[in-house]
OpenMM code with the backbone's topology and positions (N, CA, C; nanometers):
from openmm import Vec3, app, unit

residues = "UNK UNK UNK UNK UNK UNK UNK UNK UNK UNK UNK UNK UNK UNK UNK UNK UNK UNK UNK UNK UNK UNK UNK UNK UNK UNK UNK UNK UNK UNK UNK UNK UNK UNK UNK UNK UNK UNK UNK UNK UNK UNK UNK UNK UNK UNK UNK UNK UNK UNK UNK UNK UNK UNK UNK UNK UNK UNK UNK UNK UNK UNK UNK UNK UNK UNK UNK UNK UNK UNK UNK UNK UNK UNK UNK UNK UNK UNK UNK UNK UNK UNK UNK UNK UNK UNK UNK UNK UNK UNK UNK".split()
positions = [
    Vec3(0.3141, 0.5701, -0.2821),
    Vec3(0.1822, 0.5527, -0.2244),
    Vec3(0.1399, 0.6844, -0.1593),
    Vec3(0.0337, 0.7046, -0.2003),
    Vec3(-0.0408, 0.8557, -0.1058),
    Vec3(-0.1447, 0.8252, -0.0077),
    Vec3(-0.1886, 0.9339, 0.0905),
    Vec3(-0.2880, 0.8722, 0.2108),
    Vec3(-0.3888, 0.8322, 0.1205),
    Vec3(-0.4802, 0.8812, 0.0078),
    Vec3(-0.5777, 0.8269, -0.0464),
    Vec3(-0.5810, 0.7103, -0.0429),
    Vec3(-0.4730, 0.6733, -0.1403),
    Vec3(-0.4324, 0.4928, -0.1707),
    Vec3(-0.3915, 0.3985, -0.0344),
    Vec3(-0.3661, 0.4596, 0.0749),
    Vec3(-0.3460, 0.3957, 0.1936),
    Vec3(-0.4721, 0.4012, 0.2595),
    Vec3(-0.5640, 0.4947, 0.1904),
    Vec3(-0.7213, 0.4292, 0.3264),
    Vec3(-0.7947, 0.3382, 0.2362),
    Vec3(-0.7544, 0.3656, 0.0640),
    Vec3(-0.8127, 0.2576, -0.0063),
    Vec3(-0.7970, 0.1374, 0.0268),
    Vec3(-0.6851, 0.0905, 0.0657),
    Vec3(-0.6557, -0.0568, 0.1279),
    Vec3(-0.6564, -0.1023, 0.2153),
    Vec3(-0.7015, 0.0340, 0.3310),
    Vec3(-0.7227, 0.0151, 0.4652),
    Vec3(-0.9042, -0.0669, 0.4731),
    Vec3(-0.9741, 0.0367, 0.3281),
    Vec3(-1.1167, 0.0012, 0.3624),
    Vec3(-1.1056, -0.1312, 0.2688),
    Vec3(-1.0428, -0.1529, 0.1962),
    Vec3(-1.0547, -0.3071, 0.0718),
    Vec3(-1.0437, -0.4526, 0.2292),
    Vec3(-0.8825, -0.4224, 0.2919),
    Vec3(-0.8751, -0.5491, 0.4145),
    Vec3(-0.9300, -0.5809, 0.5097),
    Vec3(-1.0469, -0.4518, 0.5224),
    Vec3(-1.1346, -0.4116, 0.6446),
    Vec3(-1.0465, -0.4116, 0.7729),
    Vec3(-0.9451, -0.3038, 0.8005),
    Vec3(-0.8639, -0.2807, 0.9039),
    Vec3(-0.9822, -0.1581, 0.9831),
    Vec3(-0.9966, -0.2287, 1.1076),
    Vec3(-1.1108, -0.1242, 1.2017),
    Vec3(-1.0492, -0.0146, 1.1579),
    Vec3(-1.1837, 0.0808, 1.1692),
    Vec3(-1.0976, 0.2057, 1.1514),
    Vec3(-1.0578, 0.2681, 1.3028),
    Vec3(-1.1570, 0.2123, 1.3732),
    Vec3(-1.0919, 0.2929, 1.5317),
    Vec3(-0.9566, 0.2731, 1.5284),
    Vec3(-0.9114, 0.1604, 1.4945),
    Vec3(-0.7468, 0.1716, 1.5217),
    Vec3(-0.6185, 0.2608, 1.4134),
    Vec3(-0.7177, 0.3722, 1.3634),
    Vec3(-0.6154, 0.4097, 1.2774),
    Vec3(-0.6356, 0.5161, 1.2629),
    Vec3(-0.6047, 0.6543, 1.2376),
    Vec3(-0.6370, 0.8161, 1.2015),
    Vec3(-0.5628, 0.8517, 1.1024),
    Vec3(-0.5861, 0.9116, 1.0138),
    Vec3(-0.4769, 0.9301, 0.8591),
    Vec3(-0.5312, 1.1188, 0.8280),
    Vec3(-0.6046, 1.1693, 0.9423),
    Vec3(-0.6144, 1.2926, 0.9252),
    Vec3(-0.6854, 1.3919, 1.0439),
    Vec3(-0.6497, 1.5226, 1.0123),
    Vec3(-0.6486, 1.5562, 1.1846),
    Vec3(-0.8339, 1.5703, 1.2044),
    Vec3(-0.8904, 1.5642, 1.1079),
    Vec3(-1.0426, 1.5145, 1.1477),
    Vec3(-1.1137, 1.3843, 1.1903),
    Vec3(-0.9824, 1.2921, 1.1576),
    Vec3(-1.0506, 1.1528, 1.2690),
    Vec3(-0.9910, 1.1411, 1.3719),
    Vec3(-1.0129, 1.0618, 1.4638),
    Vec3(-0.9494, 1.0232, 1.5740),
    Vec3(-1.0206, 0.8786, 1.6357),
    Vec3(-0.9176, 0.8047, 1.6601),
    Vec3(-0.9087, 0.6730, 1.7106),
    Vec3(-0.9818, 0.6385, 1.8486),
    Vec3(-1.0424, 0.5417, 1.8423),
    Vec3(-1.1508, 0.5428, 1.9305),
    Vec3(-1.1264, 0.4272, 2.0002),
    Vec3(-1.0139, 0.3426, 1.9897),
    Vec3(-0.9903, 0.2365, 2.0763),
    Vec3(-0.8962, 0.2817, 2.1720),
    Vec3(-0.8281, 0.1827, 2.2412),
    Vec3(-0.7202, 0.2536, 2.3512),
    Vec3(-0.5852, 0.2842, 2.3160),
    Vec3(-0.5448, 0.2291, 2.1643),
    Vec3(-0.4235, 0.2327, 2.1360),
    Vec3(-0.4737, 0.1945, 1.9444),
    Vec3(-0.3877, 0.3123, 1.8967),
    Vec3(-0.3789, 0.2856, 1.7399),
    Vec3(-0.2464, 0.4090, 1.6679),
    Vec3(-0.2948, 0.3929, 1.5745),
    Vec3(-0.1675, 0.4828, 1.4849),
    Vec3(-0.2530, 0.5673, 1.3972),
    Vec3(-0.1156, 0.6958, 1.4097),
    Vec3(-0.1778, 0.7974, 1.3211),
    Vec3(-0.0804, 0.8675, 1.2251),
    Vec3(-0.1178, 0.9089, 1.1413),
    Vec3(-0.0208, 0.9979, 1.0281),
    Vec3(-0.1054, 1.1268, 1.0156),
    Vec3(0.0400, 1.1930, 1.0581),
    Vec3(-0.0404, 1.3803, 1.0406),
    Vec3(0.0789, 1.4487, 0.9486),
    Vec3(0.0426, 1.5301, 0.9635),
    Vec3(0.1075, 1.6303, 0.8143),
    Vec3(0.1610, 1.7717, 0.8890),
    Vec3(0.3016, 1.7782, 0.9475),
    Vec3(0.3537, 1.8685, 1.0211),
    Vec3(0.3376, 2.0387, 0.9290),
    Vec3(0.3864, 2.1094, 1.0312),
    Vec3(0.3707, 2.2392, 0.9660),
    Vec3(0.4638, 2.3090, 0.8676),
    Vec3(0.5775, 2.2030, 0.8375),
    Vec3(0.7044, 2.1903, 0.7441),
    Vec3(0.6728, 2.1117, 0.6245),
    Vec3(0.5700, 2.0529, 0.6111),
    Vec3(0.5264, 1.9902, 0.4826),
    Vec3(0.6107, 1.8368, 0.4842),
    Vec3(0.6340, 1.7938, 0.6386),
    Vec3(0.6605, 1.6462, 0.6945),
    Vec3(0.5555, 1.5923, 0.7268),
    Vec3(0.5930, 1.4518, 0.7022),
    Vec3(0.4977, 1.3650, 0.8096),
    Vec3(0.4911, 1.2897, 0.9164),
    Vec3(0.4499, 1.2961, 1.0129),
    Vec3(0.4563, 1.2254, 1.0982),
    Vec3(0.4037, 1.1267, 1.1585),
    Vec3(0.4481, 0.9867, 1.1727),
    Vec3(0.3733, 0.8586, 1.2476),
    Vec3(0.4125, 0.8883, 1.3683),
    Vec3(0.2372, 0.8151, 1.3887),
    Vec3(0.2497, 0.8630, 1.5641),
    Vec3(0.1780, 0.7375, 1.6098),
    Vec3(0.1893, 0.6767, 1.7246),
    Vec3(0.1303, 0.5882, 1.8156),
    Vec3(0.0842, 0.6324, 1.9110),
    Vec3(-0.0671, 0.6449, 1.9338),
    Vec3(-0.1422, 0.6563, 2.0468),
    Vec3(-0.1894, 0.5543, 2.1296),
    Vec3(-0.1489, 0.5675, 2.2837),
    Vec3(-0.2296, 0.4672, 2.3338),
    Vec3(-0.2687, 0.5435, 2.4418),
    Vec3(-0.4095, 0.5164, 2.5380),
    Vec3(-0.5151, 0.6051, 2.5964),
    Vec3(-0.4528, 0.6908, 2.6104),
    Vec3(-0.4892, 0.8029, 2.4686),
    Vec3(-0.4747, 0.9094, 2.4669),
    Vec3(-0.3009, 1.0182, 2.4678),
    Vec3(-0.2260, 0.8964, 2.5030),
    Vec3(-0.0767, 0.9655, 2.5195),
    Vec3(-0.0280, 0.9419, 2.3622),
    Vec3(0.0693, 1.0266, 2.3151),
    Vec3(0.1252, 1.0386, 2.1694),
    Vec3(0.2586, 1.0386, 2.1936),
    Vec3(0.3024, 0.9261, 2.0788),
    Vec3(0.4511, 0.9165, 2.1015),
    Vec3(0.4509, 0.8856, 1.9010),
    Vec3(0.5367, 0.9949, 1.9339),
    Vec3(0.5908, 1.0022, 1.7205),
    Vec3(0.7225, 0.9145, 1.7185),
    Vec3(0.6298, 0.8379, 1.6564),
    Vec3(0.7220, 0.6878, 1.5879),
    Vec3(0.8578, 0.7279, 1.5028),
    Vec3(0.7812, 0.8358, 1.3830),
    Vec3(0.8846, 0.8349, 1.2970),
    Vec3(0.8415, 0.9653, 1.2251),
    Vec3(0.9424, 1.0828, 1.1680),
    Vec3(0.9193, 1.1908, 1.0802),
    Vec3(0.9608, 1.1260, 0.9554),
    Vec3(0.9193, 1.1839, 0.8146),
    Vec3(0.9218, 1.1725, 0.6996),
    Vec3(0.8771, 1.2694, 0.5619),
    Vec3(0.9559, 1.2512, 0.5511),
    Vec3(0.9951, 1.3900, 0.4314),
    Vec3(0.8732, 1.3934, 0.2924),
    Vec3(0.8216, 1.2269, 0.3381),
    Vec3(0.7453, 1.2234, 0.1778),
    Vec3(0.5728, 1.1448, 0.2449),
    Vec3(0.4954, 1.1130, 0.1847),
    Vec3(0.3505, 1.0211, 0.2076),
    Vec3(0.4163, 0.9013, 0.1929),
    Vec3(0.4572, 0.8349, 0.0728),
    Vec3(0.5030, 0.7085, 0.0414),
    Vec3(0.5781, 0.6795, 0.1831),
    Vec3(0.7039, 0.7450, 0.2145),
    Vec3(0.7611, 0.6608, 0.2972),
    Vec3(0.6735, 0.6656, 0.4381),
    Vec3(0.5856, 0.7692, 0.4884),
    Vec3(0.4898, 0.7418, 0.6280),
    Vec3(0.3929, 0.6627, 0.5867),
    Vec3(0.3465, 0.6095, 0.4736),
    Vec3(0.2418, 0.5191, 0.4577),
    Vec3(0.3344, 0.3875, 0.4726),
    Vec3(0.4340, 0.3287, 0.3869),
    Vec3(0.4941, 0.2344, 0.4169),
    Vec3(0.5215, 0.1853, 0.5509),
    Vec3(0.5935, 0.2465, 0.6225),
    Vec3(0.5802, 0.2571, 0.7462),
    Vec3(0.4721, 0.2542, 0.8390),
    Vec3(0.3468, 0.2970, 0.8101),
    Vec3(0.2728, 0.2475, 0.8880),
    Vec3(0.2023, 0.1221, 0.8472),
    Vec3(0.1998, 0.0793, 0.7378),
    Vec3(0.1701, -0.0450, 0.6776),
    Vec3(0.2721, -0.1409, 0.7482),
    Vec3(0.3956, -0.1283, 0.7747),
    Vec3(0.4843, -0.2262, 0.8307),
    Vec3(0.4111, -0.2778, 0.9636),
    Vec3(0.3926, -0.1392, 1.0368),
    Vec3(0.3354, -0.1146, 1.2536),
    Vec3(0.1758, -0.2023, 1.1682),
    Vec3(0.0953, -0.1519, 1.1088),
    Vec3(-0.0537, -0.1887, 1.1230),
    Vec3(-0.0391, -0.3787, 1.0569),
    Vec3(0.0630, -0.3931, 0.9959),
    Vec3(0.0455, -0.5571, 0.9752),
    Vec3(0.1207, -0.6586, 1.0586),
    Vec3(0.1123, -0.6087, 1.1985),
    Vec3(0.1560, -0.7125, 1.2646),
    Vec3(0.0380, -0.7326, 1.3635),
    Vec3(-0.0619, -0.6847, 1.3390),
    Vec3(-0.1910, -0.6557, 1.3760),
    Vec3(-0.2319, -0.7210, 1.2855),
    Vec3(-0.2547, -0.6747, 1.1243),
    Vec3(-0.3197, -0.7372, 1.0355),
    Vec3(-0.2272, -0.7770, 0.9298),
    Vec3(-0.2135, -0.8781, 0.9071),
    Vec3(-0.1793, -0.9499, 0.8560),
    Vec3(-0.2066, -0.9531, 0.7147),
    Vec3(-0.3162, -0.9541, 0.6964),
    Vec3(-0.3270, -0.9485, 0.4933),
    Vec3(-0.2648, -0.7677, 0.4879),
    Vec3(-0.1715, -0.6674, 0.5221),
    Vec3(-0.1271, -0.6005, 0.4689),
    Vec3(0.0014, -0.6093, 0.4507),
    Vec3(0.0079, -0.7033, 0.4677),
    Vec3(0.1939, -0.7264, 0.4411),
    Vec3(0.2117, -0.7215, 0.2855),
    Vec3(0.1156, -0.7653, 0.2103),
    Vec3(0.1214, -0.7783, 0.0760),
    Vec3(0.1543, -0.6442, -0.0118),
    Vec3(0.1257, -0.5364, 0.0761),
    Vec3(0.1441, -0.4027, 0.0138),
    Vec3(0.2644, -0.3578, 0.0732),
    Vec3(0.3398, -0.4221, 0.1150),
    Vec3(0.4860, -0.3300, 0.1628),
    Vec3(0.5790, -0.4112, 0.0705),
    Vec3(0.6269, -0.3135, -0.0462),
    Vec3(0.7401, -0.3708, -0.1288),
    Vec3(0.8381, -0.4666, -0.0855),
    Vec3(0.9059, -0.5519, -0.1412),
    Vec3(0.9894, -0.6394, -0.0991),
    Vec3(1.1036, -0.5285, -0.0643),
    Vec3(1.1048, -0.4385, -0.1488),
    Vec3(1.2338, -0.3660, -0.0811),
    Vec3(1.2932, -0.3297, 0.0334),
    Vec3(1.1140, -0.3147, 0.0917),
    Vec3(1.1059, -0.2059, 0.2085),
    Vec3(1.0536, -0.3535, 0.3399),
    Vec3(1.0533, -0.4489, 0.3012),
    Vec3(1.0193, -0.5475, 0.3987),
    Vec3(1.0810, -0.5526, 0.5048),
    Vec3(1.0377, -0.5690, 0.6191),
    Vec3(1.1159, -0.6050, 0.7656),
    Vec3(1.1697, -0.7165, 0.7788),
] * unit.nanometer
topology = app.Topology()
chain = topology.addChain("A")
for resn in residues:
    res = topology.addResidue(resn, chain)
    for name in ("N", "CA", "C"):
        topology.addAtom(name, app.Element.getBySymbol(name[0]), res)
């Protein structure tokens, strides 16, 4: 999975977007959401913001595995995205 294909399904389930940033030109506008940025090592990083403080969830070597991962954190919130996290990779 790549960020493209992860905002495609972000905009198909209608997940607010305030609660989510997938690039360093948006930013989250509620008090608490998640973000994936793209380190200066060609990693990625999930991050959880809440008013305004950043705490990195998790580094990752590839898109697929920081999109999965944040699909896991954003569907306990929303719920119709559980359908996109492989059985493999299920919690």
């Amino acid at each position: 999975m790549t960020i493209n294909q992860l905002q495609q399904i972000l905009e198909v389930e209608k997940v607010n977007i305030n609660h989510y940033s997938l690039s360093e030109e948006t930013f989250i506008e509620a008090t608490e959401g998640l973000l994936i940025r793209k380190t200066e090592n060609g990693k990625w990083k999930l991050i959880f913001e809440e008013r305004g403080v950043q705490k990195v969830e998790g580094v990752y070597s590839n898109q697929h595995d920081v999109c999965i991962e944040f699909l896991k954190e954003m569907a306990y919130s929303y719920k119709q995205l559980q359908k996109y996290i492989p059985k493999s990779e299920a919690v």
